[in-house]
Structure formats: C-alpha cells, structure tokens
BAFI-3210 file (N, C-alpha, C; in Angstrom, 3 decimals, decimal comma, padded with zeros to 6 digits):
// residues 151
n [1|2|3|4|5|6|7|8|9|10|11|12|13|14|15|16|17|18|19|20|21|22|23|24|25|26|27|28|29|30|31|32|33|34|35|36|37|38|39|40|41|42|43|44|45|46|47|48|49|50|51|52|53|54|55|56|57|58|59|60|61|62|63|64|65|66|67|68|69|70|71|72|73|74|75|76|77|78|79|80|81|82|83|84|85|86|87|88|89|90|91|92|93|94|95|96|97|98|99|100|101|102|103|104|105|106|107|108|109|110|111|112|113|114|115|116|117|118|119|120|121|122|123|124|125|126|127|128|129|130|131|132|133|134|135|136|137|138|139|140|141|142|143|144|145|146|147|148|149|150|151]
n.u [042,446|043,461|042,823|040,116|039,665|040,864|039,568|037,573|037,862|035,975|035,446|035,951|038,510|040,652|041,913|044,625|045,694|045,805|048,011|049,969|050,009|050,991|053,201|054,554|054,586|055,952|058,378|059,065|058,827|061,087|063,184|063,113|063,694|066,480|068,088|070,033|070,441|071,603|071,214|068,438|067,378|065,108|066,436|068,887|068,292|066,732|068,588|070,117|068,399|067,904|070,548|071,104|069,361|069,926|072,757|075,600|074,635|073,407|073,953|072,186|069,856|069,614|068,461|065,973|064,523|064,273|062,925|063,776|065,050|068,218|070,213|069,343|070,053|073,147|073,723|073,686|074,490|077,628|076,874|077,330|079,192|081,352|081,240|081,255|079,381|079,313|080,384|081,748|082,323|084,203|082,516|083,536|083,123|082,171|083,493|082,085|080,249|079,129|078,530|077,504|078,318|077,484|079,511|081,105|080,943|078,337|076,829|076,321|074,971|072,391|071,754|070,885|068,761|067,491|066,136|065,235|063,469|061,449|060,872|059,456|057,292|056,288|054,526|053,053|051,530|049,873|047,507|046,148|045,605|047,671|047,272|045,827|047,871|049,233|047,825|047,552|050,282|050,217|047,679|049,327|051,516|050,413|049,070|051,332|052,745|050,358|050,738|053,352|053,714|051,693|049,192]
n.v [-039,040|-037,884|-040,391|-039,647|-037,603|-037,971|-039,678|-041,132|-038,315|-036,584|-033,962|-032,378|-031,716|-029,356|-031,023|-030,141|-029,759|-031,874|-033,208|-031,918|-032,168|-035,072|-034,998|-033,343|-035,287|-038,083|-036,838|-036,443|-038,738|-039,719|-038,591|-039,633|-042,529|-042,119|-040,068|-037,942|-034,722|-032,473|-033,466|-034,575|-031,964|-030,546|-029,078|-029,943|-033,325|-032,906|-031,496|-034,439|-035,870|-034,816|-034,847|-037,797|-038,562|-036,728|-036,097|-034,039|-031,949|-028,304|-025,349|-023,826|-025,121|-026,649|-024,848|-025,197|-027,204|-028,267|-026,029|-024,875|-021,565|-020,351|-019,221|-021,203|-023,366|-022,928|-022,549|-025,255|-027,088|-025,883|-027,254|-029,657|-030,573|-029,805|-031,931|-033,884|-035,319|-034,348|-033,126|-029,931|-028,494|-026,727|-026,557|-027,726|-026,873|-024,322|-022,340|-020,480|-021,656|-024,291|-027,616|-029,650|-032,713|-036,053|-037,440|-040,589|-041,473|-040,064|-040,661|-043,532|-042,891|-041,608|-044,127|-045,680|-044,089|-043,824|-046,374|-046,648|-044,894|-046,053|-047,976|-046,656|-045,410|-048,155|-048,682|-046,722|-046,776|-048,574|-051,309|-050,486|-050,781|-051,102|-049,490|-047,570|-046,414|-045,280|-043,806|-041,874|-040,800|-039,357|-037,332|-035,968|-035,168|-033,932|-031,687|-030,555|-029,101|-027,772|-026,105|-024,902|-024,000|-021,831|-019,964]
n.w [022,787|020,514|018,869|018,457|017,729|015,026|013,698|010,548|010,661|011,099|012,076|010,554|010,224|008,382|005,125|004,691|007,249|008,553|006,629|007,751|010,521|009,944|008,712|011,479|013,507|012,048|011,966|014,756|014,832|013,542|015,432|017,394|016,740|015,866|017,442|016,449|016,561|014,779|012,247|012,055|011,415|009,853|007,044|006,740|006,327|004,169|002,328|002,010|001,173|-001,244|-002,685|-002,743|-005,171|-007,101|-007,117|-006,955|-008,052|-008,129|-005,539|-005,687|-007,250|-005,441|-003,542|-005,173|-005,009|-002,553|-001,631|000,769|002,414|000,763|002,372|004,505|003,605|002,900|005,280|006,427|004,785|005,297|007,651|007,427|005,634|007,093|009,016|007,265|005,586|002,546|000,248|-001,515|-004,769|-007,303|-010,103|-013,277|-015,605|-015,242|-013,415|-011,552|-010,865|-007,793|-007,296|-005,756|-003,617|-002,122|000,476|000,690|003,405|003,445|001,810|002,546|005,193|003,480|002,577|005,066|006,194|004,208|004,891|007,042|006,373|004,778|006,250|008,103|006,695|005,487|008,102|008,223|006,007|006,691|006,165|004,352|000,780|-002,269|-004,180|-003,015|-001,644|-003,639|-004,823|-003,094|-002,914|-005,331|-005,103|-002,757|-004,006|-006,348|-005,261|-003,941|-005,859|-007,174|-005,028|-005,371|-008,172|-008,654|-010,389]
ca.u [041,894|043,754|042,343|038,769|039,424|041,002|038,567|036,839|037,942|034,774|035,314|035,945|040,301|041,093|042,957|046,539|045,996|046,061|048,983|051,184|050,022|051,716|054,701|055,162|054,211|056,735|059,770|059,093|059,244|062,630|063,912|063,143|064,691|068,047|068,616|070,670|070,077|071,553|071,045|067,198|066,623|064,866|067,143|070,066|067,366|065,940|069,531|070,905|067,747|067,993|071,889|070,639|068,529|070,290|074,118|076,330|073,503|074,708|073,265|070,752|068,891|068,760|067,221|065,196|064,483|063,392|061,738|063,820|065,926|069,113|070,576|069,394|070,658|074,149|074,522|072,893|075,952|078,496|077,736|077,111|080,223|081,914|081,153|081,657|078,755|079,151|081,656|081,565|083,425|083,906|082,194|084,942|083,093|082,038|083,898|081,288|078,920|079,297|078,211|077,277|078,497|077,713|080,866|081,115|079,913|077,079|076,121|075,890|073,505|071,765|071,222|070,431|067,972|066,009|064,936|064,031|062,140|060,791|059,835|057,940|055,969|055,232|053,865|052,268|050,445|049,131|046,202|046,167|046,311|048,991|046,334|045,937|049,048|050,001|046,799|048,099|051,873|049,678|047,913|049,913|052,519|049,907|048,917|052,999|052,923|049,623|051,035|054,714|053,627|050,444|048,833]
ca.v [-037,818|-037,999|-041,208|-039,323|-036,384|-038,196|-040,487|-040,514|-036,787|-036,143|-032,718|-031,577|-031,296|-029,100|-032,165|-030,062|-029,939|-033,219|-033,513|-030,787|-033,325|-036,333|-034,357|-033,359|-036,905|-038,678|-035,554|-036,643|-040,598|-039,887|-038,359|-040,229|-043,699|-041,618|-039,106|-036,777|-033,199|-032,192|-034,577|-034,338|-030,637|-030,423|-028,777|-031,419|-034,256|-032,471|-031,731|-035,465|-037,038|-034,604|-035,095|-039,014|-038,566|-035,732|-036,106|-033,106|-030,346|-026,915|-025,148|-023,039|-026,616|-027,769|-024,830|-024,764|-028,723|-028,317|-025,179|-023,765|-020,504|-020,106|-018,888|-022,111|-024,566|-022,608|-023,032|-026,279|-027,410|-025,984|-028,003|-031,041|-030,565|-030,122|-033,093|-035,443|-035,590|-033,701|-032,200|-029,359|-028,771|-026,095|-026,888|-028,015|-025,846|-022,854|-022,000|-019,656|-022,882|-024,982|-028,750|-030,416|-034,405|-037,029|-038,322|-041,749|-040,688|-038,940|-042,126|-044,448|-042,046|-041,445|-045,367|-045,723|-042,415|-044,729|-047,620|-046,234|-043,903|-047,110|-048,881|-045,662|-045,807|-049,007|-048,471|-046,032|-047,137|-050,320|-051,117|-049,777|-051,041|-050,424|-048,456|-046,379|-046,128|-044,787|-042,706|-040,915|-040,048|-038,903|-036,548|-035,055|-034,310|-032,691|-030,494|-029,986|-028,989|-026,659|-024,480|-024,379|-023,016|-020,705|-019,566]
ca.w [022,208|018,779|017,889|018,552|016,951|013,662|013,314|009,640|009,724|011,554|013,073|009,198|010,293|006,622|004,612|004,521|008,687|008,372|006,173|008,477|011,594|009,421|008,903|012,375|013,701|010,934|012,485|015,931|015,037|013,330|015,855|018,832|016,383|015,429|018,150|016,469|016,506|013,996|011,266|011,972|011,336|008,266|005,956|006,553|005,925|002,524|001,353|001,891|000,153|-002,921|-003,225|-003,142|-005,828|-007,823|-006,216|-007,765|-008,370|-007,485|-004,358|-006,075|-007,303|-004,231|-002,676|-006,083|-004,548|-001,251|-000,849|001,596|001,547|000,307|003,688|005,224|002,933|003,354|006,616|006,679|003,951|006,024|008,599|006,405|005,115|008,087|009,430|006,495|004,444|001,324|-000,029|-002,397|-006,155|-008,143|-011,503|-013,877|-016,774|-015,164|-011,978|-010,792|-009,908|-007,130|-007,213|-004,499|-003,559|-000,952|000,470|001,237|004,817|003,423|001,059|004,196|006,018|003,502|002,312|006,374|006,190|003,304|005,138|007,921|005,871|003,950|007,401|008,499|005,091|005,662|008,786|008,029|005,357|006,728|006,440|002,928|-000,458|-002,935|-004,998|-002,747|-001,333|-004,857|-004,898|-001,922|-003,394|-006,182|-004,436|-002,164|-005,204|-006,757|-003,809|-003,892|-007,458|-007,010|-004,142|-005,587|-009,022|-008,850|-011,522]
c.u [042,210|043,289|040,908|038,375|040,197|040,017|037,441|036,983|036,698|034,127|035,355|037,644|040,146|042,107|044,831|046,984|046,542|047,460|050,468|051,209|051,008|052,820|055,182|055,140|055,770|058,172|060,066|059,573|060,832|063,853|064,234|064,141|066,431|068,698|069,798|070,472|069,968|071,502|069,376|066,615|066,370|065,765|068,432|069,018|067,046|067,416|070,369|069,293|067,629|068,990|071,830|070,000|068,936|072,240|074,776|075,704|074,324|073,201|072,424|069,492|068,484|068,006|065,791|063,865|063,657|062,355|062,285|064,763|067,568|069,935|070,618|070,171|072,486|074,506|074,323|074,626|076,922|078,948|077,591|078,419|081,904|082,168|081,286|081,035|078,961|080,475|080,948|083,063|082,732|083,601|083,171|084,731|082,696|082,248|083,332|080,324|079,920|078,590|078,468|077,106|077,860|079,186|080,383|080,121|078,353|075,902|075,759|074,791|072,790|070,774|070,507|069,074|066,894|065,615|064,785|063,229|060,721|060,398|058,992|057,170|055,527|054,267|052,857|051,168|049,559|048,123|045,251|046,603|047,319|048,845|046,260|046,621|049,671|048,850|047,414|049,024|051,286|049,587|048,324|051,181|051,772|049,222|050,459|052,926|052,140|049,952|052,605|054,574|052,125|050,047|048,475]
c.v [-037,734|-038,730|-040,661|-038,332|-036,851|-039,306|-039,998|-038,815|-035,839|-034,429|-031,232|-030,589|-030,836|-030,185|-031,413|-029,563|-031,140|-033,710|-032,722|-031,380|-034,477|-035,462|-034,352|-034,858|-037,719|-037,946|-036,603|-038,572|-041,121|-039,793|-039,309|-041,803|-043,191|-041,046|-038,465|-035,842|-032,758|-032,757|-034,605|-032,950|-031,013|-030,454|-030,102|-032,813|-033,853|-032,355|-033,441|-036,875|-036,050|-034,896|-037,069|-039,260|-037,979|-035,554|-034,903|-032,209|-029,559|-026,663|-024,711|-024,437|-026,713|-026,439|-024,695|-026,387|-029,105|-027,291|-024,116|-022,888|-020,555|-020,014|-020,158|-023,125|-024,269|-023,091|-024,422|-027,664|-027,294|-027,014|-029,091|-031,673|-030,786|-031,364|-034,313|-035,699|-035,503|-032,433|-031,221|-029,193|-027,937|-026,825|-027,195|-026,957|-024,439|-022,778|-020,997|-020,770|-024,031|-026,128|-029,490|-031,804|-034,985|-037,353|-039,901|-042,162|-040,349|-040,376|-043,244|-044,679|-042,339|-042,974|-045,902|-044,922|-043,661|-045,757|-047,700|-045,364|-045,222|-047,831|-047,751|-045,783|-046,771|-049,142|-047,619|-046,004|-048,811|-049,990|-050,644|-050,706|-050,938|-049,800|-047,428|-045,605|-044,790|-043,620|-041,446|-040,023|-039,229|-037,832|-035,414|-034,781|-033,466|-031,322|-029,331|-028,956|-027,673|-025,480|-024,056|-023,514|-022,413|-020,289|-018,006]
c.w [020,717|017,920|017,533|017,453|014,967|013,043|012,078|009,429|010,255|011,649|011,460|009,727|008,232|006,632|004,812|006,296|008,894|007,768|007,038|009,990|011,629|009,621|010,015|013,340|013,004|011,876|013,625|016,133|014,617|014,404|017,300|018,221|015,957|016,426|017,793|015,547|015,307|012,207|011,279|011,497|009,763|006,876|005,830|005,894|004,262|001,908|001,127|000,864|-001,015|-003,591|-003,287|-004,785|-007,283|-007,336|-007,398|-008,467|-007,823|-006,598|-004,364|-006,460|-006,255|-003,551|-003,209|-005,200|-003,509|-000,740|000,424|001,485|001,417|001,593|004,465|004,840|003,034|004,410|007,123|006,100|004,535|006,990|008,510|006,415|005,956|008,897|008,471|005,244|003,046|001,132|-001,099|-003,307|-006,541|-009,412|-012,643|-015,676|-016,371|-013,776|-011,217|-009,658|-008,827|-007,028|-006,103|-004,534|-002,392|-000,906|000,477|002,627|004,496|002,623|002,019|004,828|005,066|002,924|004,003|006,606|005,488|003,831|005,766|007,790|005,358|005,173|007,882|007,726|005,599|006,907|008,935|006,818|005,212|007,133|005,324|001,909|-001,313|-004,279|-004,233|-001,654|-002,736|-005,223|-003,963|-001,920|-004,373|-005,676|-003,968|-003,096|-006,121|-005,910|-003,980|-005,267|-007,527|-006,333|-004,588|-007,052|-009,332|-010,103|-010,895]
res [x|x|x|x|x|x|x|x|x|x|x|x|x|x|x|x|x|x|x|x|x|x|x|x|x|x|x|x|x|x|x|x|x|x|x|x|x|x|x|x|x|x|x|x|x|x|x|x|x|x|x|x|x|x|x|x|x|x|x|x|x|x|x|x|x|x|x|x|x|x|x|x|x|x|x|x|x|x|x|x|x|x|x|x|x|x|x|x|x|x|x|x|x|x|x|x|x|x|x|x|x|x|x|x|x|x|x|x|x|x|x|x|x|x|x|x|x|x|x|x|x|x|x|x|x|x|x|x|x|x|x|x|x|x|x|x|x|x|x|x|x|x|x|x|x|x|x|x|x|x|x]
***
C-alpha cells in the first residue's frame, strides 16, 4: 500500500507530508537498530548532535538549536547528565550562564549516533545522485529556514 500510495507522489501527498513520513520512518529505523528508550526520544538525540557540532553552548542555544522548549531540553539534560553524557559548567565569565559539554560518554554515542545516521542516509538516498542528494539538504534547510523565521 505505501509503495502505491508514494509512488511519483501521485495522489498529490503535500511535499512536508512527505517529509513528516521520512522523519517518522528514519525514528522508527533508529529505534528498532539501537533499542534504547531513552536515548531515542527526540530531544536527547537533537541535544547530543548539537553539543557535537557546537559542544559547550549554554542551554538557551540549544533550545534556540533544536526548536524545542526550554522545559524539554531541561529535563531531557537532566537525564543526559545523569547518566553520563554531558555534563554541565558554570560559565567561567558570567556565572549566570550555563555551558553545556559532552563527556567522554557522550562523545562515543554521539560518534556511534553519526554513522549510523550516515548508513541511514546512505540508504536512503540510493538511487540518487550526489547532485541531488545535495539538492535535497538544500531544500529541506530552506523549508527549515522559511517556517523558523517568518516574515
């Protein structure tokens, strides 16, 4: 039925159905190769590839980062933190901010996290060029870009 109904797009699926399909599709493939819980929920996932990327931002970045609220990324940290990942540090110039680390632990995962992100990609874009592979990141970062700052 899925292959029927995605086929060429036929049925006129809106393109960001399509992209909220991939997403949950992509969730479900993580989880079934990792199986654990809590390490799959979103927010843990989005804070350990921005602190990859950005390591020692403070907590407002990251939820500036991912998109999600403040509240979540808290408790999300806690139990990050709890468990190993990421430590937190007061700011050494302004002890109001909090900067957020990978541990050691957290650097592991999240070098583990990338290449089985990087074998889903590739699977998922086979079959595809590497034009428009790069068309695609395009794109859907400008989609990202359009609905995060409005005019």
């Amino acid at each position: 039925m899925i292959d029927r109904l995605l086929e060429f797009n036929d049925f006129g699926i809106p393109t960001i159905t399509l992209v909220n399909m991939l997403a949950k599709v992509f969730e479900e493939k993580v989880s079934d190769i990792t199986g654990n819980e809590f390490l799959n929920q979103k927010a843990s996932r989005f804070i350990l590839f921005t602190l990859g990327i950005n390591d020692g931002i403070s907590q407002n970045d990251i939820v500036r980062a991912t998109h999600l609220k403040g509240s979540t990324i808290s408790v999300a940290l806690t139990k990050l933190e709890k468990e190993g990942y990421v430590k937190r540090i007061n700011d050494a110039y302004d002890q109001r901010q909090i900067r957020v680390y990978l541990t050691e632990k957290g650097e592991k995962l999240n070098k583990e996290r990338h290449e089985l992100i990087e074998s889903l990609q590739k699977k998922a874009f086979k079959g595809l060029t590497s034009k428009e592979e790069k068309n695609a990141a395009f794109v859907l970062a400008t989609m990202i870009k359009n609905l995060t700052y409005e005019n």
